[in-house]
C-alpha positions as CSV (number, residue, x, y, z in Angstrom):
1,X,0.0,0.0,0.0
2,X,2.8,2.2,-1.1
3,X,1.3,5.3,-3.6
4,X,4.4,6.6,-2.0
5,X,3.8,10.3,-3.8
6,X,0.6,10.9,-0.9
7,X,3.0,11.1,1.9
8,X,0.8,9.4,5.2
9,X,-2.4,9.0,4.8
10,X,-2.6,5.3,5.3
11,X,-6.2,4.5,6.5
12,X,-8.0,6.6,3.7
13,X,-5.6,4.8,0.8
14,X,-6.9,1.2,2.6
15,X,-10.0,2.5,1.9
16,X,-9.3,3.6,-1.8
17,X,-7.7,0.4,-2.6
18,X,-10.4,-1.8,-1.5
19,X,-12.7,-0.3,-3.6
20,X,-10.6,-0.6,-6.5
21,X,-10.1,-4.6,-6.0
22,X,-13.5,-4.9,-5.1
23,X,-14.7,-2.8,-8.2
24,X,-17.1,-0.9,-6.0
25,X,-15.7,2.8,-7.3
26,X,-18.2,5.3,-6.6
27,X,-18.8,7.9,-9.1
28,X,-17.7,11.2,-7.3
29,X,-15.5,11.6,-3.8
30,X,-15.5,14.6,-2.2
31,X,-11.4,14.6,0.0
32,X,-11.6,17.5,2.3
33,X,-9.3,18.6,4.7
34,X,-6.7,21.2,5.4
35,X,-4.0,22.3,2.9
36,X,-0.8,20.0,2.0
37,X,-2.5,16.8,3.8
38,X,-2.2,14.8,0.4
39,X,-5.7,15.3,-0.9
40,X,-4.7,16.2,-4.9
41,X,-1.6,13.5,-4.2
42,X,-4.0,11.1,-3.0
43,X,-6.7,11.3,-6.2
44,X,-3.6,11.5,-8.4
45,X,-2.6,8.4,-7.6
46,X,-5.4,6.8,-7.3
47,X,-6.4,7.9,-10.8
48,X,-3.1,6.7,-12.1
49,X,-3.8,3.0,-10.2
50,X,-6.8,2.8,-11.9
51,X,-5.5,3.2,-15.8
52,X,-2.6,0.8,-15.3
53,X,-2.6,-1.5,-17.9
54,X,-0.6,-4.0,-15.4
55,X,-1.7,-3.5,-11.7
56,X,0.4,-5.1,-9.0
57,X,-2.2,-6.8,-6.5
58,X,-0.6,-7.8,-3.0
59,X,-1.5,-8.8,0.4
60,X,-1.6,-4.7,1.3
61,X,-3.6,-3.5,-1.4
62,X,-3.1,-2.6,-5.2
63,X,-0.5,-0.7,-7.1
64,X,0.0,0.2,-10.4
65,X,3.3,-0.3,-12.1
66,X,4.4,2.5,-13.3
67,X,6.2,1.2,-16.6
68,X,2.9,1.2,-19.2
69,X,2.6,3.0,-21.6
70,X,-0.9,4.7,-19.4
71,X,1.6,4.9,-15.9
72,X,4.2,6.6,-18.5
73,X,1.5,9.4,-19.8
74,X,0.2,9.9,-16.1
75,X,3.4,10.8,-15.0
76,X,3.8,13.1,-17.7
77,X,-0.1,14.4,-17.1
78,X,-0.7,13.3,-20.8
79,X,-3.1,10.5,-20.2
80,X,-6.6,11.8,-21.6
81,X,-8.2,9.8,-19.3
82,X,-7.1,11.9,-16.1
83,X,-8.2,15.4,-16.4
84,X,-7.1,18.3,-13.4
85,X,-9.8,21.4,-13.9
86,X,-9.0,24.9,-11.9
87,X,-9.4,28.5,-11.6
88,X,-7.8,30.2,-15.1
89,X,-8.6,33.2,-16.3
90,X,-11.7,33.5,-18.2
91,X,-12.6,30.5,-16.1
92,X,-11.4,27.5,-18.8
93,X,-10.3,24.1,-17.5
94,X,-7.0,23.4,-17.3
95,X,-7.0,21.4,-20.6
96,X,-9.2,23.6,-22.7
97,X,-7.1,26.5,-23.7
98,X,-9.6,28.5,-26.1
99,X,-9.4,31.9,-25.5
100,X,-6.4,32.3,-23.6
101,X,-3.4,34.6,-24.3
102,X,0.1,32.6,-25.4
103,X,1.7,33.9,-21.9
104,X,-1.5,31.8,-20.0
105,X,-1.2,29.0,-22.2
106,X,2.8,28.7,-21.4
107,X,1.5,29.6,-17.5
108,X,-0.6,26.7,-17.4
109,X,1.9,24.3,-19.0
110,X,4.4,25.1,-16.2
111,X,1.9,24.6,-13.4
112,X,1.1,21.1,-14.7
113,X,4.4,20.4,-15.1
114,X,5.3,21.8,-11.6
115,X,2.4,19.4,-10.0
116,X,3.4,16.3,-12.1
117,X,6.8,16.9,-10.7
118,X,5.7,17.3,-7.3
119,X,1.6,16.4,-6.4
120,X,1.8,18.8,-3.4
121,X,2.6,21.7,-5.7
122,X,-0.6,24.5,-5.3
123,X,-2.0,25.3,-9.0
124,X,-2.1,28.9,-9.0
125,X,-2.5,31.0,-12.5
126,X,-2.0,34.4,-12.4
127,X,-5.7,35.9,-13.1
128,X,-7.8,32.7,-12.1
129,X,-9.4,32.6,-8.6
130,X,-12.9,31.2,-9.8
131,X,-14.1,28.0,-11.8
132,X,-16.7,29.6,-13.5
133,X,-19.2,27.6,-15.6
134,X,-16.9,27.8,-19.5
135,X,-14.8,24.9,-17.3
136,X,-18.0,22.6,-15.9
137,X,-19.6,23.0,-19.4
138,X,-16.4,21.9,-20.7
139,X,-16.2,19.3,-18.9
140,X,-19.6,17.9,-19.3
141,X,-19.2,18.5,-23.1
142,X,-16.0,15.6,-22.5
143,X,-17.7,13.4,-20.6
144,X,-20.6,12.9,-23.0
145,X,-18.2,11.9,-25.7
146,X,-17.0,8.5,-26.3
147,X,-13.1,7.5,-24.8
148,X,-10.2,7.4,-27.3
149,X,-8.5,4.5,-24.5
150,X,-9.3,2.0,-22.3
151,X,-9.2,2.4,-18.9
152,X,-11.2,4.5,-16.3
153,X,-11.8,8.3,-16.7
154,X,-11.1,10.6,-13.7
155,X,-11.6,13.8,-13.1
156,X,-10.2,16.2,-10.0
157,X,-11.8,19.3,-9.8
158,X,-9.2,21.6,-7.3
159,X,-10.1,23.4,-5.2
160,X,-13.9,23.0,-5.2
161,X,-14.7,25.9,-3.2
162,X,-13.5,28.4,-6.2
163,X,-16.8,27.1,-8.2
164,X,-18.9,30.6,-8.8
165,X,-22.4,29.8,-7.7
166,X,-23.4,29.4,-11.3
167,X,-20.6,26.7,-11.9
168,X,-21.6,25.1,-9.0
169,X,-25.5,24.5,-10.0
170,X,-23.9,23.5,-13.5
171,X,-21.5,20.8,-11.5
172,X,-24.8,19.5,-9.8
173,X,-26.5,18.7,-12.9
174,X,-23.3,16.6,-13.7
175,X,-23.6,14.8,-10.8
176,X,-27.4,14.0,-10.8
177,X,-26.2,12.4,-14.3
178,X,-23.5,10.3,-14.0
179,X,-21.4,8.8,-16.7
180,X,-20.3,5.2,-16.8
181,X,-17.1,4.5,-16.5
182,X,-16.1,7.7,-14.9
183,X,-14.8,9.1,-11.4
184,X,-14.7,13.1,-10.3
185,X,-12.7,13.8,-7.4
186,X,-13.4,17.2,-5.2
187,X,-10.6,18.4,-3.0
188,X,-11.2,21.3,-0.6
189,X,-10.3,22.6,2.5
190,X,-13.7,24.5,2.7
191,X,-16.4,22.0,2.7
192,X,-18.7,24.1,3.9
193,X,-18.4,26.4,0.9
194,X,-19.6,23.7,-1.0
195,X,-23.7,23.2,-2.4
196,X,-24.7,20.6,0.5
197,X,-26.5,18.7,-2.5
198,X,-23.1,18.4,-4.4
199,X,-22.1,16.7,-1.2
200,X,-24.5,14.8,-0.5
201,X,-23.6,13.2,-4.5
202,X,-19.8,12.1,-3.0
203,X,-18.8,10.1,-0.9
204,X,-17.0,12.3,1.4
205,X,-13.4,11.2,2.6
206,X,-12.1,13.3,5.5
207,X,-7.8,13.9,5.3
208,X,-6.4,14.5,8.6
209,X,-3.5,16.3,9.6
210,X,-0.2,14.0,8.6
211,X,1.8,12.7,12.1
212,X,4.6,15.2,12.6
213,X,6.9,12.2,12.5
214,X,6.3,11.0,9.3
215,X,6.7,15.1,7.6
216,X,10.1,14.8,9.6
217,X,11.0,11.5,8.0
218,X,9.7,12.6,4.3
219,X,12.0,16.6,4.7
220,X,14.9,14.4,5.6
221,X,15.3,11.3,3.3
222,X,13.5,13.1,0.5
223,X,14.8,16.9,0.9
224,X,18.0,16.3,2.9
225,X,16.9,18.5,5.6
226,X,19.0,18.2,8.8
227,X,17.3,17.0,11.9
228,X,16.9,20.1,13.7
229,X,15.3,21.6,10.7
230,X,12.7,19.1,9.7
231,X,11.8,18.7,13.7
232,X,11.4,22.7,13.7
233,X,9.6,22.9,9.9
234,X,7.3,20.3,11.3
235,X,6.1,21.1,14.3
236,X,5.4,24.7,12.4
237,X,3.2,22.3,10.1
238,X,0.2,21.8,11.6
239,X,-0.2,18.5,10.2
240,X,0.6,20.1,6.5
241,X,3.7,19.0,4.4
242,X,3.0,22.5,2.2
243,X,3.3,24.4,5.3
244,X,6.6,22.8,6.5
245,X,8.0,22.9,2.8
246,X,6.7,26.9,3.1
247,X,8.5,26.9,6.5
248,X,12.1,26.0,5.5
249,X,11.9,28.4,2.2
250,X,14.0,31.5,3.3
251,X,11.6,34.1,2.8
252,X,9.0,32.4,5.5
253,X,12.5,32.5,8.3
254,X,12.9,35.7,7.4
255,X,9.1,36.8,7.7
256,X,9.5,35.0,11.4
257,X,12.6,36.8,12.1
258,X,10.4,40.3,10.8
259,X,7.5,38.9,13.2
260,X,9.5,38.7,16.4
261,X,11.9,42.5,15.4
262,X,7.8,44.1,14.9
263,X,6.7,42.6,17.9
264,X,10.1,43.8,20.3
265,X,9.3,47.4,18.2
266,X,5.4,47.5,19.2
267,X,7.1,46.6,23.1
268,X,9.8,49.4,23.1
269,X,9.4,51.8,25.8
270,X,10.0,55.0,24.1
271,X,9.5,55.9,20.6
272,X,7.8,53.0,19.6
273,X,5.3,54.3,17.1
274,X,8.6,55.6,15.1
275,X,10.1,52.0,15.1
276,X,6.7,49.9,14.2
277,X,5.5,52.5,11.4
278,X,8.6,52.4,9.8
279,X,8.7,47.9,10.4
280,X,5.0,47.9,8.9
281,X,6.0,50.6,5.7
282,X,8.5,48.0,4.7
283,X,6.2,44.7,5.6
284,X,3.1,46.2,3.8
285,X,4.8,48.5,1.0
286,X,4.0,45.4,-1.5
287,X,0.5,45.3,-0.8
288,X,1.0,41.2,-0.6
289,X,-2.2,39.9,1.5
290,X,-1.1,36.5,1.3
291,X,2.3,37.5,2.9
292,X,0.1,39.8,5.9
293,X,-2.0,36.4,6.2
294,X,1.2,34.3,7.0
295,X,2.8,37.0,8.9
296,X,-0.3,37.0,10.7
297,X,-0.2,33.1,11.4
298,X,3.0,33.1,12.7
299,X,2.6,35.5,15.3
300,X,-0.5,34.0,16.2
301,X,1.6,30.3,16.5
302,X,4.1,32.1,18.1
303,X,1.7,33.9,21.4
304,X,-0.3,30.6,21.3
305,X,3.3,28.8,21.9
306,X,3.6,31.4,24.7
307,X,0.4,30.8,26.6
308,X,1.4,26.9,26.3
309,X,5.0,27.4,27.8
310,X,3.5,29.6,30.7
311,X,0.6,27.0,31.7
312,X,2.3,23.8,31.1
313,X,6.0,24.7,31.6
314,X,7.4,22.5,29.2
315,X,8.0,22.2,25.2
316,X,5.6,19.0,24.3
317,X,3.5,20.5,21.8
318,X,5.7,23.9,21.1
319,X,5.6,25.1,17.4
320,X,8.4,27.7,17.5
321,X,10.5,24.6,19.5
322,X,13.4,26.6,18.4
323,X,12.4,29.5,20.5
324,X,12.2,28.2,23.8
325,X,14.9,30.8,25.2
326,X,13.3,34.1,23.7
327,X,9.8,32.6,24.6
328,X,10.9,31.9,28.5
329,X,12.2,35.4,28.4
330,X,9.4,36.7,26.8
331,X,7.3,34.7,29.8
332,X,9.3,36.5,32.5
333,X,8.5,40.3,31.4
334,X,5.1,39.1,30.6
335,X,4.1,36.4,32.1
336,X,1.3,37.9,34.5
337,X,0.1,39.7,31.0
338,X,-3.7,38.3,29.6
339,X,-2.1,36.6,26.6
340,X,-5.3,35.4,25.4
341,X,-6.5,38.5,24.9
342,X,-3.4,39.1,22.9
343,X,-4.4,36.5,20.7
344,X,-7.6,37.5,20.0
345,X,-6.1,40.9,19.5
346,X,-4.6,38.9,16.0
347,X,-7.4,36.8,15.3
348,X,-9.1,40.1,14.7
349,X,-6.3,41.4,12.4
350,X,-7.3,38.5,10.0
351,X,-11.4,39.6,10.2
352,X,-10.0,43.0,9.1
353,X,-8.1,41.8,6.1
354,X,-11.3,40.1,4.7
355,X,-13.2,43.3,5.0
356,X,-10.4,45.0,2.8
357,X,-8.9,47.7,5.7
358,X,-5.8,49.1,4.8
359,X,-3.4,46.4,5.9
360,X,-0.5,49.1,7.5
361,X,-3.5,50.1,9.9
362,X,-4.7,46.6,10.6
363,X,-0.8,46.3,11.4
364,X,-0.5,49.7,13.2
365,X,-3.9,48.8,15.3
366,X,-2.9,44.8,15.8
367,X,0.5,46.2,17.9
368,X,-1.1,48.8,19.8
369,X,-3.4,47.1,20.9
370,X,-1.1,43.9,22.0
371,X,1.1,46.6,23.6
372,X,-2.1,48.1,25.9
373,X,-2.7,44.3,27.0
374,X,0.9,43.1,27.4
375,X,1.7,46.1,29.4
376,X,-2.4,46.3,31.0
377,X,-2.1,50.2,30.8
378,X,-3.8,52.3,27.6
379,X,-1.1,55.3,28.3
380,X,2.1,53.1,27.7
């Protein structure tokens, strides 16, 4: 029960594998669960299993044996029978190119090469955050028309949630009619953003967080990471191998390292206004949400690390493991501070970027604020 490219994951590929011996496929799954768990890994390799012209059975389960000419095109992801569908602009699927520019053509090439490289890799096309209904239409169009090979048609529609409404009542009718011959996989990590009757047409696999042990072994046999590092990057996981792999990219150190110099600025005794406007300018000046969003989930890891330390008085279940000295010290100017309230104070900050507030004074308010509780005084 290898499909070694879905890293963990165990129970649910028991699950996938008996219903592929048993020939009880459904017609649609709906894998949910957080980001970087192995959902997209997971349906790609079951969809690969499932066109192998020579399947290995054994006692664990089934495998498929990856020198076919089918396991040869999946690897490549130039087997017609396995189709990947995604926000692009103008909402196509990712195999229909009509109407796109050359530079989104050539875009969209790299991405799939990118994710048949590497089945964690996130799709993202500049221009495309919605599957609008040009992509389920085209899609439905396919599935009414007759196969050019054998084997088992499958389709894994990414990121679900990004269907516009309109898509999504298009996607239903797909559904209600299925085709023979023919699986479509869902993966999300916002189930409830999906039509409760699309759900309701899966069967719904849940993806829990992967063991931090086994995203340790995987960053050092398969990305030479020393042992300090993979113990730090996955404990900073969460349960997701993206977020580790984010974690030891030097631009994610570096945002920590900005994290902890903003929060010692918001704590300065004198002048700190000066010292934080001028650490927010430089953090904000690219008007990057999605680098305010993780800037915003590290400190938020690294307080709730703080509020562990200080009740339990030891490192089991520490993130920021690799902090233990600055949070101790951190603790002992602090320590009799209402840290929750601190957090909150950040879970807030993330409210305000989805309601499109300037994110220098969601910034600017954020550390204030933390300041007033830290220090329990409004004047300091």
């Amino acid at each position: 029960m290898t499909w070694d490219k879905a890293i963990g994951q165990d129970n649910i590929k028991r699950i996938l594998q008996k219903q592929i011996l048993e020939r009880r496929i459904p017609h649609a799954y709906c894998f949910w669960g957080d980001a970087g768990t192995g959902k997209e890994a997971l349906a790609l390799e079951f969809a690969k299993t499932v066109n192998c012209e020579n399947p290995v059975k054994t006692d664990k389960g089934i495998e498929y044996c990856g020198e076919c000419n089918s396991c040869r095109l999946s690897d490549k992801f130039m087997n017609p029978n396995i189709e990947i569908v995604f926000a692009t602009p103008g909402g196509n699927s990712a195999s229909s190119e009509n109407g796109l520019k050359g530079k989104q053509i050539d875009e969209i090439r790299e991405q799939m090469r990118l994710k048949s490289q590497n089945y964690y890799h996130k799709i993202q096309v500049k221009g495309g955050s919605q599957i609008r209904i040009n992509s389920i239409r085209s899609l439905s169009k396919k599935l009414s028309m007759s196969q050019s090979v054998g084997g088992r048609r499958v389709v894994i529609v990414s990121r679900a949630e990004e269907m516009t409404q309109e898509s999504a009542n298009a996607f239903l009718k797909t559904l209600e009619e299925p085709h023979e011959n023919v699986t479509i996989i869902l993966t999300t990590s916002r189930i409830d953003q999906l039509l409760p009757t699309i759900i309701s047409r899966c069967q719904v696999l849940h993806f829990p967080g992967i063991p931090k042990d086994i995203i340790e072994q995987y960053l050092r046999e398969q990305k030479d990471v020393s042992v300090d590092e993979s113990k730090i990057a996955a404990s900073f996981s969460q349960g997701s191998l993206m977020r580790a792999l984010d974690f030891l990219d030097e631009d994610m150190i570096e945002l920590r390292n900005q994290c902890m110099e903003m929060l010692r600025a918001a704590l300065t005794r004198r002048e700190y206004k000066i010292k934080l406007s001028k650490s927010i300018y430089e953090l904000t000046k690219d008007k990057s949400k999605r680098k305010i969003v993780q800037f915003l989930e590290i400190l938020l890891l690294w307080l709730r690390d703080v509020e562990v330390y200080r009740e339990t008085k030891g490192t089991e279940g520490l993130i920021n493991i690799d902090q233990t000295d600055v949070i101790e010290r951190f603790i002992k100017a602090f320590g009799q501070s209402d840290i929750p309230r601190a957090i909150e104070s950040v879970e807030e900050a993330f409210t305000r970027i989805k309601r499109n507030v300037p994110l220098n004074l969601i910034l600017l308010s954020m550390f204030v604020d933390i300041r007033s509780i830290l220090y329990n005084s409004d004047d300091i």
